[in-house]
C-alpha positions in Angstrom: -77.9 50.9 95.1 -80.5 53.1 96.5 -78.1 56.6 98.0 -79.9 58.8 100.5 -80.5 62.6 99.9 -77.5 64.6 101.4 -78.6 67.1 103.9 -77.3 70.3 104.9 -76.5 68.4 108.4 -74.2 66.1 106.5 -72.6 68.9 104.7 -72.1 70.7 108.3 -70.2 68.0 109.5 -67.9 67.5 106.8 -66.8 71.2 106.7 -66.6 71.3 110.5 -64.2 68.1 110.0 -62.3 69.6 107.8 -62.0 73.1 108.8 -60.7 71.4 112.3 -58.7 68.9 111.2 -60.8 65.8 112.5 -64.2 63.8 113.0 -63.6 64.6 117.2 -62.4 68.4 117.1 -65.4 68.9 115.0 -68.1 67.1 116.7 -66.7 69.0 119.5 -67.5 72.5 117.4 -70.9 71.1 116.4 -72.1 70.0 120.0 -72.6 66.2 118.9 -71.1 63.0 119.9 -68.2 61.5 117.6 -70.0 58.3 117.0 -72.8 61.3 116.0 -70.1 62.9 113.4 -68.7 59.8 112.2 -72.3 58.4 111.0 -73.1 61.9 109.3 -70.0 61.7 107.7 -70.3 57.7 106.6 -74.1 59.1 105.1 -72.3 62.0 103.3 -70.3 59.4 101.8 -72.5 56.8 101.0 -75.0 59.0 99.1 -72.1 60.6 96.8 -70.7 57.2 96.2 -66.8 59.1 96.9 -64.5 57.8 99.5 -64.3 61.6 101.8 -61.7 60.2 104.7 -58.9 57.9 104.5 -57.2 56.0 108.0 -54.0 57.0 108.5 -52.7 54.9 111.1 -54.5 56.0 114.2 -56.0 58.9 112.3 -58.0 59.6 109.4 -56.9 61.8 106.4 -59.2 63.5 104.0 -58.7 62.1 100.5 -58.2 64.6 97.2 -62.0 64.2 96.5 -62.4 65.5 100.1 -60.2 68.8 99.4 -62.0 69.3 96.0 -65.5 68.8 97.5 -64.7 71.1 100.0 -63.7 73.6 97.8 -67.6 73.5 96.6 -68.4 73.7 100.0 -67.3 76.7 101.0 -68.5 78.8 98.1 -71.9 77.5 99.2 -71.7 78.1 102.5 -70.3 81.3 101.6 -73.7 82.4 100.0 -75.7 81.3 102.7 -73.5 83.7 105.2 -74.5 86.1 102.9 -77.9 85.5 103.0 -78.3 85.2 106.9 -76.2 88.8 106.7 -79.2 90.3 104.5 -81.5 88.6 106.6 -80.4 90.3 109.5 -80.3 93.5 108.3 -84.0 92.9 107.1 -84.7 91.8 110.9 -82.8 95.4 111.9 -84.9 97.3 109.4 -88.0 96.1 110.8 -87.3 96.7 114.0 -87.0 100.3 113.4 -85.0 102.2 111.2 -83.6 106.1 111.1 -82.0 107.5 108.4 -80.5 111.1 108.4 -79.2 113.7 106.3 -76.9 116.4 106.9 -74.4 119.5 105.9 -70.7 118.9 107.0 -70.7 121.3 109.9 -73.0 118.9 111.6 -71.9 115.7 110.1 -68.6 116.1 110.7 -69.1 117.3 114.0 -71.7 116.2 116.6 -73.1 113.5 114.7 -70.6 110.7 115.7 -71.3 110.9 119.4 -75.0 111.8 118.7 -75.7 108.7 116.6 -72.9 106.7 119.5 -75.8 107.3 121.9 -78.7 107.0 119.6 -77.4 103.3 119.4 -76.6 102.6 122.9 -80.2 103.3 123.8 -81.8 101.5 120.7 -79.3 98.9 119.4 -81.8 97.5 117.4 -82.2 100.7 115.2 -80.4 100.7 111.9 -79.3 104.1 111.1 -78.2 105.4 107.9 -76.0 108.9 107.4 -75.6 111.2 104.6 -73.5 113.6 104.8 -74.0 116.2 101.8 -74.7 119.9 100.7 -77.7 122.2 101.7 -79.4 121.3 98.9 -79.5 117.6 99.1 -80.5 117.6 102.5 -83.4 119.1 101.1 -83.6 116.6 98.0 -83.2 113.6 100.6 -86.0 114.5 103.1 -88.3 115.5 100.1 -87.7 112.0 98.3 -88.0 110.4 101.7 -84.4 109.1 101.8 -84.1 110.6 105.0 -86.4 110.8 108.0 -84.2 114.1 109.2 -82.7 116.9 108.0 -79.9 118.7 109.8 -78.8 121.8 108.1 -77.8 125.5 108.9 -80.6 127.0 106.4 -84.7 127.0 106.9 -85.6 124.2 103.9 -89.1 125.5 102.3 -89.4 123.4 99.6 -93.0 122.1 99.1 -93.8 119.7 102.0 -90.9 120.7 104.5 -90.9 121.9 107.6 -89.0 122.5 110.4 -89.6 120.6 113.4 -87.0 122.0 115.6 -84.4 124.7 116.1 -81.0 124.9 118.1 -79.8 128.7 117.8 -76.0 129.3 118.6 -73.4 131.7 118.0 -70.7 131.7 115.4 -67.0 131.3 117.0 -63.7 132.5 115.5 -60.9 130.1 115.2 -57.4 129.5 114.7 -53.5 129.0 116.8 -51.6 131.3 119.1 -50.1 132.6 116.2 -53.0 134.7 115.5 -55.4 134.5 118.9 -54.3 134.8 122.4 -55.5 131.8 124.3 -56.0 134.1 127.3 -58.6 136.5 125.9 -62.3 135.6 127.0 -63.5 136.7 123.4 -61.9 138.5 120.4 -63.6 142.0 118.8 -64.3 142.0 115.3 -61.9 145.1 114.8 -58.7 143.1 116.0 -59.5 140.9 112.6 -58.0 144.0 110.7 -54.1 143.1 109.7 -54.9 139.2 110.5 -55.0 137.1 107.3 -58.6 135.7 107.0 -59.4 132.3 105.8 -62.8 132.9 104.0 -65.7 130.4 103.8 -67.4 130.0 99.9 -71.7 130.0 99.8 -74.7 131.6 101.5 -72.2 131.3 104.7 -69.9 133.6 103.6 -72.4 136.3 102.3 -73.8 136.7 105.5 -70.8 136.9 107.2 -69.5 139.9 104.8 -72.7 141.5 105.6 -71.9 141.6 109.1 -68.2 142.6 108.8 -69.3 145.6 106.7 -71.8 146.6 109.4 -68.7 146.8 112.1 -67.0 148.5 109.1 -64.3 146.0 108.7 -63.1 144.2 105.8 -61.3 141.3 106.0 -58.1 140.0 104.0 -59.2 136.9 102.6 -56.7 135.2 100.6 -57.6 131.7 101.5 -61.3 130.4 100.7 -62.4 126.8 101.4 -65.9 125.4 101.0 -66.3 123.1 104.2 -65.7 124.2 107.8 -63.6 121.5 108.5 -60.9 122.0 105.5 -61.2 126.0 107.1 -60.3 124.2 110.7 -57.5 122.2 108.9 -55.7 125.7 107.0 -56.3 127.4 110.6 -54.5 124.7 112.2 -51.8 125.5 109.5 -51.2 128.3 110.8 -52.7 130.0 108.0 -54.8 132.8 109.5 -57.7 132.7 111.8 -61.3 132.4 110.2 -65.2 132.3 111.7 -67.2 128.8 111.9 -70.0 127.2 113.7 -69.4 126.3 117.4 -69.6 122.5 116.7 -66.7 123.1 114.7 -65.0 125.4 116.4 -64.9 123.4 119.3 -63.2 120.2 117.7 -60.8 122.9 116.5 -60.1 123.7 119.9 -59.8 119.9 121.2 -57.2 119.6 118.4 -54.9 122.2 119.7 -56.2 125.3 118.3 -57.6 128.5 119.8 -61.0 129.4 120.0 -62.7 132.5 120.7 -66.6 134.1 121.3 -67.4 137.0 118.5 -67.9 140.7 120.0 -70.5 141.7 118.6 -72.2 138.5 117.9 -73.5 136.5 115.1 -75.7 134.0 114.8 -75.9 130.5 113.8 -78.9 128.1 114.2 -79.2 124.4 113.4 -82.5 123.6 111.7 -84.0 119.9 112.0 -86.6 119.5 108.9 -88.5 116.3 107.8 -91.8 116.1 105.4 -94.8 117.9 107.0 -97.0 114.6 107.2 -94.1 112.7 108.7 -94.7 110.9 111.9 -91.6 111.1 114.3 -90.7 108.1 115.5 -89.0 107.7 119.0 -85.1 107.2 117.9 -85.9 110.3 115.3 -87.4 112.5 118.6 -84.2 111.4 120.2 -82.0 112.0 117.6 -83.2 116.1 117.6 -83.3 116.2 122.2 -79.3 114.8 121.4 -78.9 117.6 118.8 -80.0 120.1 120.9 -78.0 118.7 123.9 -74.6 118.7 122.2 -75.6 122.5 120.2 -76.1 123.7 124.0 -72.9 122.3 125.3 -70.5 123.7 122.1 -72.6 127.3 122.8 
């Protein structure tokens, strides 16, 4: 006997009537007639030579060689979902893609509801994040595993440059424990006698510089290396501290207190990518939604 090739349409319909428990219910999922279904499944059958569905009085059963078959089935089908899946992330890619680097202050912090808009206005942009320290910022924009680089420092290494800057000020945090709520803005001298959670790196050393040149010194005994963890001990309870404004102003939507700096320091966002780098239009969006949420925090 001469069998016909089995197609993937044949194959369709016998997972859809078994996945819905009948030749009707799933000619009903594929859009087709039943006598449609029933001849696509009678071709199934006649080209493997097996007996697929059995009558059952008014219905039809599917036979052991049916569940076994199936189970074949679905492991195929399986790697063709998986397929389609690549495929459209290839069609995403194409259609534009934006991948961006950044230090935790700003990853943590503005980033979610930066990249929220970024894909509301181009939904066909795929967007990657990496969150990491200074130094693989720079190491990711150099290797050109990211188109942008967010960080708090000026990246000079070989090719870099900065193609924007969002200058802020630094904000102190902490509860009611340490800050009153009330006060428009705390005085570096009223940190004397209030335990001081410390913040390890280039950070830090800056901001020691600028205690010493108000001639305080604060009581550190409490160091953490992200801004965030310094949030979470502040939160505690644990003392009060100084961060970014991004920061400081999740802090405060989680309960805590925060407060301007008299005198003030400084703290600027740096956007870098490679110096013969063309900005696309989702990467010149990304940095006007930067700058958008560093004004509002300020």
């Amino acid at each position: 006997m001469k069998y016909r090739n089995v197609t993937h349409r044949m194959v369709e319909a016998f997972q859809a009537a078994m996945l819905h428990n009948g030749i009707s219910a799933g000619a009903d999922v594929l859009g087709i007639t039943q006598p449609a279904m029933s001849r696509l499944i009678a071709d199934l059958q006649r080209s493997m030579g097996i007996l697929l569905f059995a009558k059952n009085g008014r219905s039809i059963k599917p036979t052991q060689e049916a569940h076994a078959l199936m189970a074949k089935v679905q492991q195929s089908f399986l790697g063709l979902e998986q397929i389609v899946d690549f495929s459209d992330q290839l069609r995403k890619q194409k259609l534009g893609q934006l991948s961006i680097s950044a230090i935790p202050s700003i990853g943590h912090s503005i980033l979610p509801a930066v990249i929220r808009q970024l894909r509301e206005k181009f939904p066909d942009v795929f967007i990657s994040l990496r969150v990491a320290s200074y130094i693989e910022v720079a190491r990711h924009v150099k290797t050109r595993q990211a188109d942008i680089g967010l960080t708090a420092d000026t990246l000079s290494l070989g090719d870099l440059e900065t193609v924007a800057e969002f200058p802020s000020e630094c904000v102190c945090i902490g509860t009611e424990k340490w800050l009153d709520p009330r006060s428009d803005h705390i005085h570096v001298g009223e940190f004397v006698n209030k335990p001081f959670i410390a913040s390890s790196g280039t950070f830090q050393t800056r901001l020691n510089a600028w205690l010493g040149a108000n001639g305080v010194q604060a009581d550190a005994m409490i160091e953490a290396s992200l801004f965030q963890s310094i949030s979470d001990l502040c939160l505690e309870g644990l003392g009060i501290a100084v961060v970014d404004p991004m920061t400081a102003a999740k802090h405060q939507k989680r309960g805590g207190v925060a407060l301007p700096l008299r005198p003030s320091i400084g703290y600027t966002v740096y956007a870098t990518a490679m110096s013969d780098a063309k900005l696309s239009v989702p990467a010149k969006e990304l940095i006007r939604l930067v700058a958008a949420a560093s004004c509002a925090e300020t």
